[in-house]
MARKENU-52211 format. One record per residue (C-alpha): residue number from 1; residue in three letters; x, y, z. Coordinates in pm, 1 decimal. Layout:
REC  num  residuo        xx        yy        zz
REC  NUM      ala         X         Y         Z
...
//
This chain:
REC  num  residuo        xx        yy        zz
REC    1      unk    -755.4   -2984.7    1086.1
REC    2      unk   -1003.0   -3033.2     804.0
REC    3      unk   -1068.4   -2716.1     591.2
REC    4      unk   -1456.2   -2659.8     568.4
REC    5      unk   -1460.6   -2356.1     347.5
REC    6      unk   -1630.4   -2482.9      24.3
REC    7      unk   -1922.0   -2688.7     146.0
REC    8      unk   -2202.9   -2655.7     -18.8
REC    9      unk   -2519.4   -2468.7     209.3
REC   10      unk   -2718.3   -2690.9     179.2
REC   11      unk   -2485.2   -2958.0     350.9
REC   12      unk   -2430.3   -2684.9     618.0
REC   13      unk   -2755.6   -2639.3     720.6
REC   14      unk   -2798.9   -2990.0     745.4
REC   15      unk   -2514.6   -3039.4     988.8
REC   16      unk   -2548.0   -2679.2    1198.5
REC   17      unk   -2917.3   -2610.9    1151.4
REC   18      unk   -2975.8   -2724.7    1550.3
REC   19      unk   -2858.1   -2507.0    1780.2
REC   20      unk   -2617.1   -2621.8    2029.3
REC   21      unk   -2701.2   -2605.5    2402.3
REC   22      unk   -2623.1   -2308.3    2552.6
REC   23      unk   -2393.6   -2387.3    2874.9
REC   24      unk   -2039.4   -2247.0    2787.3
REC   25      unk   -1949.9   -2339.6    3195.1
REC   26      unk   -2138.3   -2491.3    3454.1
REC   27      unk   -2249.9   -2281.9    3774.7
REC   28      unk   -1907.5   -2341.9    3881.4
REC   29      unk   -1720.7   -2268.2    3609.1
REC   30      unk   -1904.3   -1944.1    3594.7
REC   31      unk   -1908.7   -1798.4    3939.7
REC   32      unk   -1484.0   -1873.0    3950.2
REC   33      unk   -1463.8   -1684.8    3617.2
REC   34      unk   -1658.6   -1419.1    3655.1
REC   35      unk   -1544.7   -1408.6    4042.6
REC   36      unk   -1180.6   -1418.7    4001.2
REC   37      unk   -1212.8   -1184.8    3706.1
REC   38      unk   -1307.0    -898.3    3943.4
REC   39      unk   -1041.0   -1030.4    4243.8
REC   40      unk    -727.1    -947.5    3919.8
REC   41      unk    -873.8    -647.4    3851.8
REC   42      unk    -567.2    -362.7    3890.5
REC   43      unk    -581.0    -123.6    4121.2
REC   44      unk    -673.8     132.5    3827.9
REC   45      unk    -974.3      13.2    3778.7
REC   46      unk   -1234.2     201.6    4066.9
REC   47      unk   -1197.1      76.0    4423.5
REC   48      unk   -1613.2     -32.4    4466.4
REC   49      unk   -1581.0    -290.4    4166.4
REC   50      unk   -1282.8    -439.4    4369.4
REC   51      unk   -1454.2    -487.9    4700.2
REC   52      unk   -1500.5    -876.9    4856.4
REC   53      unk   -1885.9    -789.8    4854.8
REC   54      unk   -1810.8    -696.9    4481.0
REC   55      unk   -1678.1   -1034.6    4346.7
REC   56      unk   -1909.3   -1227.8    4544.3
REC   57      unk   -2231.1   -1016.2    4386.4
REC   58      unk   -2057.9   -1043.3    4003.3
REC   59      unk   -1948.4   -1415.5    4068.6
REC   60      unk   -2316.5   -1516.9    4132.1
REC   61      unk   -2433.6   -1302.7    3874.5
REC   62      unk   -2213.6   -1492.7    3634.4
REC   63      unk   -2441.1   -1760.0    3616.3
REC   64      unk   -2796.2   -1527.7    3544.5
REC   65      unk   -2796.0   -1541.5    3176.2
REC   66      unk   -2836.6   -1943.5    3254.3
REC   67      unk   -3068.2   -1904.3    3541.0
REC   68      unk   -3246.3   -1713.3    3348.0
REC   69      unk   -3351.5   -1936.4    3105.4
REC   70      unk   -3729.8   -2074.7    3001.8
REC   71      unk   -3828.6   -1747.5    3094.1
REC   72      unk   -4059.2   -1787.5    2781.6
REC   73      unk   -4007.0   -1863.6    2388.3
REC   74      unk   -3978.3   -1516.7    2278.2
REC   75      unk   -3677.4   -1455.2    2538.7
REC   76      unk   -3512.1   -1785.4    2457.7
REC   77      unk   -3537.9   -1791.7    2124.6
REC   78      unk   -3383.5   -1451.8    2097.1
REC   79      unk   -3125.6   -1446.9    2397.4
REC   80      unk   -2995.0   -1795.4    2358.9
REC   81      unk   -2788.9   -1807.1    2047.0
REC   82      unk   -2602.1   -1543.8    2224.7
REC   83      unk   -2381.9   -1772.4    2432.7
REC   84      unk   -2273.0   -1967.1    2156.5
REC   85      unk   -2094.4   -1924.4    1773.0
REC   86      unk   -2075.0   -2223.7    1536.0
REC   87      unk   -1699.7   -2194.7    1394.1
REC   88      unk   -1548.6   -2435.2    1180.8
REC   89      unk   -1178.6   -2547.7    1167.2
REC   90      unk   -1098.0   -2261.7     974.8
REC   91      unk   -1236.2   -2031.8    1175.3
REC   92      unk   -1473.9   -1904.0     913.0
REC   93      unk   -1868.9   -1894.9    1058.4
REC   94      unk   -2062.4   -2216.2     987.0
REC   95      unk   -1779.1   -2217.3     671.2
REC   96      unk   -1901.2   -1957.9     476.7
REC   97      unk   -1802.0   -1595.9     683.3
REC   98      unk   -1394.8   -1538.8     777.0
REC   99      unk   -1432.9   -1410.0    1128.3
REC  100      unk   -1189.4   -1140.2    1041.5
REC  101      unk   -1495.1   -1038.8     826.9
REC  102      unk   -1747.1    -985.2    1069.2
REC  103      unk   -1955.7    -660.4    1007.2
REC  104      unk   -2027.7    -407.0    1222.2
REC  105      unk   -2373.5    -521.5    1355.6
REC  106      unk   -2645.6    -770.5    1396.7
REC  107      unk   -2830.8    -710.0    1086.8
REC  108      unk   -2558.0    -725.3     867.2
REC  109      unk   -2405.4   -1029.6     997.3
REC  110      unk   -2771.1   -1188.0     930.2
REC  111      unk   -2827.9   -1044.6     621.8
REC  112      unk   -2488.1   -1182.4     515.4
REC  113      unk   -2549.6   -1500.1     661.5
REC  114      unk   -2889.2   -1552.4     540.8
REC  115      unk   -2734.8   -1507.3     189.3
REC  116      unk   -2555.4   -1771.1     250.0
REC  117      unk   -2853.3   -1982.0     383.0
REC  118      unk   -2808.2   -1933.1     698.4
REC  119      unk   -2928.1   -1736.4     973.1
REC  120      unk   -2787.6   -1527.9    1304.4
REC  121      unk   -2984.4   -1788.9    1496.0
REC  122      unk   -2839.9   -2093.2    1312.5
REC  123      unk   -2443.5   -1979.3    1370.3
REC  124      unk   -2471.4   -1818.5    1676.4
REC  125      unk   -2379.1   -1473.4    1765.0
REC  126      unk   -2163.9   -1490.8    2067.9
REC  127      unk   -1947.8   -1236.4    1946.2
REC  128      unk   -2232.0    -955.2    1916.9
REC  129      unk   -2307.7   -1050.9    2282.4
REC  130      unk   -1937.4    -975.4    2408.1
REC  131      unk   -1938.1    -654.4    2235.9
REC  132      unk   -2246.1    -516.2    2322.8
REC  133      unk   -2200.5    -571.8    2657.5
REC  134      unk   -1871.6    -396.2    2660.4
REC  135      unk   -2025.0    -155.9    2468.6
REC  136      unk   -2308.2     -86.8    2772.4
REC  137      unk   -1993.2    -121.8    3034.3
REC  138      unk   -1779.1     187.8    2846.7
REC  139      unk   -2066.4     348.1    2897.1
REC  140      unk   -2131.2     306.5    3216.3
REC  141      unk   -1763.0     392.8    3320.2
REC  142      unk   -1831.6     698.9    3110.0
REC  143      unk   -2169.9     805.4    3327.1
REC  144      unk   -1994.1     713.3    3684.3
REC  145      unk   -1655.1     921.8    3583.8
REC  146      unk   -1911.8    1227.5    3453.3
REC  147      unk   -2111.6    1197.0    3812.9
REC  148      unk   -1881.2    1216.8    4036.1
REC  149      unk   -1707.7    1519.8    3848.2
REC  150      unk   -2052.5    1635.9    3875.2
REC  151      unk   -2077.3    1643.3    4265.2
REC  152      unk   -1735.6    1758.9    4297.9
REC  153      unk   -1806.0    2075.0    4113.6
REC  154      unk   -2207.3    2133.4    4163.9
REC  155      unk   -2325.7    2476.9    4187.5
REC  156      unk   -2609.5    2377.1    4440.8
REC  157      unk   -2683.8    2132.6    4728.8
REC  158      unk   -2979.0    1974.8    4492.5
REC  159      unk   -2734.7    1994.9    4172.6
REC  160      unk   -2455.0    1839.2    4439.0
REC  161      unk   -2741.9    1583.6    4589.5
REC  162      unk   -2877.8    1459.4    4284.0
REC  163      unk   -2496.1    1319.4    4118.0
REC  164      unk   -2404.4    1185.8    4406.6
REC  165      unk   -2730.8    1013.7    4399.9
REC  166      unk   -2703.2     909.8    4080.8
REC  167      unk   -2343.4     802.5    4097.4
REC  168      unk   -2442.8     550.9    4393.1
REC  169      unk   -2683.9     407.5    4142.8
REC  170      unk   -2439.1     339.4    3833.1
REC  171      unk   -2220.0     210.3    4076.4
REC  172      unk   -2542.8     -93.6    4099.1
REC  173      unk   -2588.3     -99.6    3744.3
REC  174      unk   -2215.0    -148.2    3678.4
REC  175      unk   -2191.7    -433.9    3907.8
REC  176      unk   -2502.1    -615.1    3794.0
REC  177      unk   -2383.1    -539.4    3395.5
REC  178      unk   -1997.7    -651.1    3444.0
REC  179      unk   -2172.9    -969.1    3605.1
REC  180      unk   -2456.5   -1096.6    3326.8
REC  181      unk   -2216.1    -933.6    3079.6
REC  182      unk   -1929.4   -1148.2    3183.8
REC  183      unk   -2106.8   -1490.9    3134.6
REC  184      unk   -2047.5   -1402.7    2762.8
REC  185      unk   -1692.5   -1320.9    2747.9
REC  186      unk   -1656.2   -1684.0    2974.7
REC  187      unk   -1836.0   -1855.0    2681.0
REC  188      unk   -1598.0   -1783.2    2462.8
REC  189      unk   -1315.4   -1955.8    2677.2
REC  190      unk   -1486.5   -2266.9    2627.0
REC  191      unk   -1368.6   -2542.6    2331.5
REC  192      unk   -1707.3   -2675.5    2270.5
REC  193      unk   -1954.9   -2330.6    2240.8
REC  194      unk   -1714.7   -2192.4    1952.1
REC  195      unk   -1673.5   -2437.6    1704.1
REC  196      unk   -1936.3   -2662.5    1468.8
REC  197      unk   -1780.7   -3004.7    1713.2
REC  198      unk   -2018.6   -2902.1    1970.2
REC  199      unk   -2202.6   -3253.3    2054.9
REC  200      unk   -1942.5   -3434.8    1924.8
REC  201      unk   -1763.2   -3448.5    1662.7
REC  202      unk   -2039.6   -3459.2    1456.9
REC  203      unk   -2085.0   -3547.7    1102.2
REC  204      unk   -1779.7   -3370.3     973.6
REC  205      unk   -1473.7   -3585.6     830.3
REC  206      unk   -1317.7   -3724.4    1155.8
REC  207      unk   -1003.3   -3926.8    1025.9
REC  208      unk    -864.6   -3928.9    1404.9
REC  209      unk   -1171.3   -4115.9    1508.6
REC  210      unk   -1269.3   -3849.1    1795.9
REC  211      unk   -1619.6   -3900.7    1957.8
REC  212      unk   -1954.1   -3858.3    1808.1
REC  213      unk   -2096.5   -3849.7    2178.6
REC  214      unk   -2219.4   -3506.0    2379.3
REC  215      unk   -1945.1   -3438.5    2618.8
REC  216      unk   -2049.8   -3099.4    2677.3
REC  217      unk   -2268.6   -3117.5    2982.9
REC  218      unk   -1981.2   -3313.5    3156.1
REC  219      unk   -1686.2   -3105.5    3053.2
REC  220      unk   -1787.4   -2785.8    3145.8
REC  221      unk   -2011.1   -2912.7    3481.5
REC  222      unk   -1950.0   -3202.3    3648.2
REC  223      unk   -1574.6   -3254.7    3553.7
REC  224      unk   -1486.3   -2883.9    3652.8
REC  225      unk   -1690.3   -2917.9    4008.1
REC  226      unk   -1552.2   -3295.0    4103.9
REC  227      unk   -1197.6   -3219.6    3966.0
REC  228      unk   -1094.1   -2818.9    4004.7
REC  229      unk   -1040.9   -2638.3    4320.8
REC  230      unk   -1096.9   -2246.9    4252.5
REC  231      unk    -726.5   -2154.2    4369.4
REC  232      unk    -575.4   -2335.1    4116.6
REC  233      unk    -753.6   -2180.8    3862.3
REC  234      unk    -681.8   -1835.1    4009.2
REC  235      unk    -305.4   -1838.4    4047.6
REC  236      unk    -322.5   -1924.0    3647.9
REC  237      unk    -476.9   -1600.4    3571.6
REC  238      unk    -174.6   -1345.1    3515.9
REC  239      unk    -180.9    -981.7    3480.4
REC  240      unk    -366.9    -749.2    3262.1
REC  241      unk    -259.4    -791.8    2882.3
REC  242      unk    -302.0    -468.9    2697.7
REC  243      unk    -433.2    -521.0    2371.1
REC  244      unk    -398.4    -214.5    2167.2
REC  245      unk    -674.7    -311.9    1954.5
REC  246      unk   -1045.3    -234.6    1953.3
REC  247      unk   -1296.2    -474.2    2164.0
REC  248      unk   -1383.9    -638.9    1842.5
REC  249      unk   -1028.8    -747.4    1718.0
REC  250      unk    -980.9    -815.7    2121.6
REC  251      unk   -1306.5   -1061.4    2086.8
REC  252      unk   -1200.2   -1203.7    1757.0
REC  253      unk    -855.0   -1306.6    1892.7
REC  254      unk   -1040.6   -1473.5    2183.8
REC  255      unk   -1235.6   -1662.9    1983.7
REC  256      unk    -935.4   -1812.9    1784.6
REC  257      unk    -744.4   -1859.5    2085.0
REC  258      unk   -1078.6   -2120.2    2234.6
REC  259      unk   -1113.6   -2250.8    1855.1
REC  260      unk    -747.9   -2372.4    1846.0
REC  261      unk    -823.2   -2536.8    2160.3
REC  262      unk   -1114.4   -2772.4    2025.7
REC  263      unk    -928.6   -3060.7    1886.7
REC  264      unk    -695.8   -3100.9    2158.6
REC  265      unk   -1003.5   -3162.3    2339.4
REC  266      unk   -1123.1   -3418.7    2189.8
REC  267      unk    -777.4   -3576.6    2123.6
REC  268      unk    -792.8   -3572.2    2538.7
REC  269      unk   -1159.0   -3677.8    2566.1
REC  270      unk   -1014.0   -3981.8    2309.7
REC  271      unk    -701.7   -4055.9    2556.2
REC  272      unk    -937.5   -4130.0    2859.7
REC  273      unk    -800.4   -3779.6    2991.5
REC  274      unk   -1117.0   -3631.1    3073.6
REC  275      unk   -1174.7   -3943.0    3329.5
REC  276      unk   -1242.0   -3827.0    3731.9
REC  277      unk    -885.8   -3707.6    3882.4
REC  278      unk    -704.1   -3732.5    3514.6
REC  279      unk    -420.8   -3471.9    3587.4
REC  280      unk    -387.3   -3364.0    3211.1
REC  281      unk    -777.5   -3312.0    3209.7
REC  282      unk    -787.6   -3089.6    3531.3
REC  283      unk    -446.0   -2918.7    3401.4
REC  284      unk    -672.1   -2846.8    3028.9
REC  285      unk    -986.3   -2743.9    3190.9
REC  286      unk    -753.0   -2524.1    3458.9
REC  287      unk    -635.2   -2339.3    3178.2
REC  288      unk    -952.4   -2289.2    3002.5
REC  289      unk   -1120.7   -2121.6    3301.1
REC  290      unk    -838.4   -1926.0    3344.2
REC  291      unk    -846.9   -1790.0    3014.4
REC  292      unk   -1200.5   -1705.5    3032.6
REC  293      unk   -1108.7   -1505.4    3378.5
REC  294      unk    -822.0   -1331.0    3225.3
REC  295      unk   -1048.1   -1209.8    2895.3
REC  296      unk   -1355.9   -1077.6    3158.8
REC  297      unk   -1049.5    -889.5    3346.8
REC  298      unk    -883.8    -754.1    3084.3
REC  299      unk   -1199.2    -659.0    2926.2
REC  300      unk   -1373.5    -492.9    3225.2
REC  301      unk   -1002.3    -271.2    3201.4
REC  302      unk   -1022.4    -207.2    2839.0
REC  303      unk   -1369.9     -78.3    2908.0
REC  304      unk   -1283.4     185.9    3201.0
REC  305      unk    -981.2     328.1    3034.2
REC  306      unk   -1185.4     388.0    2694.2
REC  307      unk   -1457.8     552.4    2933.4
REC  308      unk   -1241.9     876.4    2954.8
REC  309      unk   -1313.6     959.1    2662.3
REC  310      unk   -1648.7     807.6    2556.0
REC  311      unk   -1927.3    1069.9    2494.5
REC  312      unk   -2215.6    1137.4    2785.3
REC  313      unk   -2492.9    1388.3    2819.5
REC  314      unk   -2730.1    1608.5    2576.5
REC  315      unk   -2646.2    1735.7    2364.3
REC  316      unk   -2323.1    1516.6    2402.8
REC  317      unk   -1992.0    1605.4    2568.8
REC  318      unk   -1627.9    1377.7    2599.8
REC  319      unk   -1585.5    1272.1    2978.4
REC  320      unk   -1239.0    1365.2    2935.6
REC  321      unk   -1316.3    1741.0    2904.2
REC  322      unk   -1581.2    1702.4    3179.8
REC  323      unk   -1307.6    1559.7    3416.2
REC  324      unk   -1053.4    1810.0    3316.3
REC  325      unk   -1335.2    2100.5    3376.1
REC  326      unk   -1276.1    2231.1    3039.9
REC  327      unk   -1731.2    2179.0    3034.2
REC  328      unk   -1878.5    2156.0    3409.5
REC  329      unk   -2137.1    1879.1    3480.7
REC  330      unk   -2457.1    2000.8    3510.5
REC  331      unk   -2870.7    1891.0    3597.3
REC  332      unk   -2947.3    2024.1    3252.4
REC  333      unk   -2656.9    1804.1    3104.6
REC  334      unk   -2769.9    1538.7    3200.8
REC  335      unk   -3170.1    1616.2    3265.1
REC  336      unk   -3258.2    1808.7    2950.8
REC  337      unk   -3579.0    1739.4    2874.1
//
């Protein structure tokens, strides 16, 4: 594939200054990811997220970062470059930023981007989106572990009352964040939202003669709803793969994984594989899905076994010595004021 590294800005702003749209999957392609993600969760993971009611509620809410959409310009503008990062063949950012590179936050990856000539807004920070979210779901793992501790050991019916309470409560807030959170991570299993050939090939150097046309609406909606049945797309999804690594390498490696997946794509989209029933397009798009179900899963795991030891309370405490009793859980903990 062509190397892009070298451009000059100026021609990159040109070719990436609109932003792409922002449907990684269709409503379908969303609810089976996000759905299925929770139905291959292991048996480690707590027993509410795994519940029937459970992967129908987080299915749905797969799709709410879409729905959600026109809410107004100041929550578009800001929310939408989310679902979305503008790689090119290299897998450098918009060409100018190795993804192995990123920095630790927001600001900096603007800051380096905009010396560049570029903004956050212009490349698309999908990345940020998948580990902030996974950030907020550690955390949440962290503050149901420390609650029920705290009703096991309370010192008083209100201390007792109170964390079981509030454990019923994070076990909402969990479900409703693994769902929006998971739209992100099912972005990033899809060709089109991680790579500069978004709307076609666009006006890059295209010596296989792929297509200039917007395929992206099709792909990822009406090909996946006419063509896919759910079950096929399930028994693809294998079992948890430990990573090892931290959520950002974990993200990064995603990322690659979707990029390397762009020009075969296109080199299907050329063949007339794409067309309604094609058996090598519903085999692709299969595996795609699939993917994107696997990363939410394996994610979602990655998060609860970090929770053990993630830090809760004020001033803060480790779970892990909560939940071995070495500090007791208590109303002031977690109530200070």
């Amino acid at each position: 594939m062509y190397r892009s590294v070298g451009w000059p800005a100026a021609l990159w702003v040109g070719l990436v200054a609109g932003p792409p749209p922002c449907w990684g999957w269709g409503a379908t392609g969303h609810e089976w990811i996000s759905g299925i993600a929770i139905e291959k969760l292991p048996e480690s993971v707590p027993a509410f997220v795994r519940t029937p009611a459970s992967v129908a509620d987080v299915a749905v809410l797969g799709r709410e970062l879409d729905r959600s959409k026109g809410a107004g310009r100041t929550h578009d503008a800001e929310r939408d470059p989310g679902h979305w990062i503008s790689l090119a063949d290299d897998g450098s950012v918009v060409g100018v930023l190795p993804l192995a590179d990123l920095p630790e936050t927001r600001e900096q990856y603007d800051t380096l981007l905009r010396a560049k000539g570029f903004t956050q807004y212009q490349a698309g920070y999908l990345p940020y989106a998948i580990v902030d979210g996974w950030q907020q779901l550690r955390k949440d793992f962290a503050l149901w572990r420390a609650t029920r501790k705290g009703a096991e050991t309370a010192a008083s019916a209100e201390e007792q009352a109170w964390f079981e309470a509030d454990r019923e409560l994070r076990e909402r807030l969990i479900l409703r964040d693994i769902g929006v959170w998971s739209h992100y991570a099912a972005d990033a299993s899809q060709p089109l939202h991680v790579s500069v050939h978004y709307e076609g090939w666009g006006a890059y150097p295209n010596p296989n003669g792929y297509t200039t046309k917007d395929f992206d609406a099709y792909f990822e909606g009406e090909f996946v709803r006419d063509n896919l049945a759910r079950s096929a797309v399930a028994v693809k999804v294998g079992p948890y793969r430990a990573c090892d690594c931290s959520i950002e390498d974990r993200t990064k490696a995603l990322l690659l994984a979707t990029l390397a997946q762009v020009e075969p794509l296109y080199a299907l989209e050329k063949d007339g594989g794409l067309r309604r029933g094609e058996p090598r397009g519903i085999a692709f798009t299969e595996e795609r899905l699939a993917a994107g179900a696997a990363a939410v899963r394996d994610m979602i795991v990655d998060a609860w076994l970090a929770s053990a030891d993630a830090p809760v309370g004020y001033p803060m405490v480790n779970v892990r010595d909560i939940e071995s009793g070495t500090v007791r859980a208590t109303l002031k903990l977690f109530k200070p004021d």
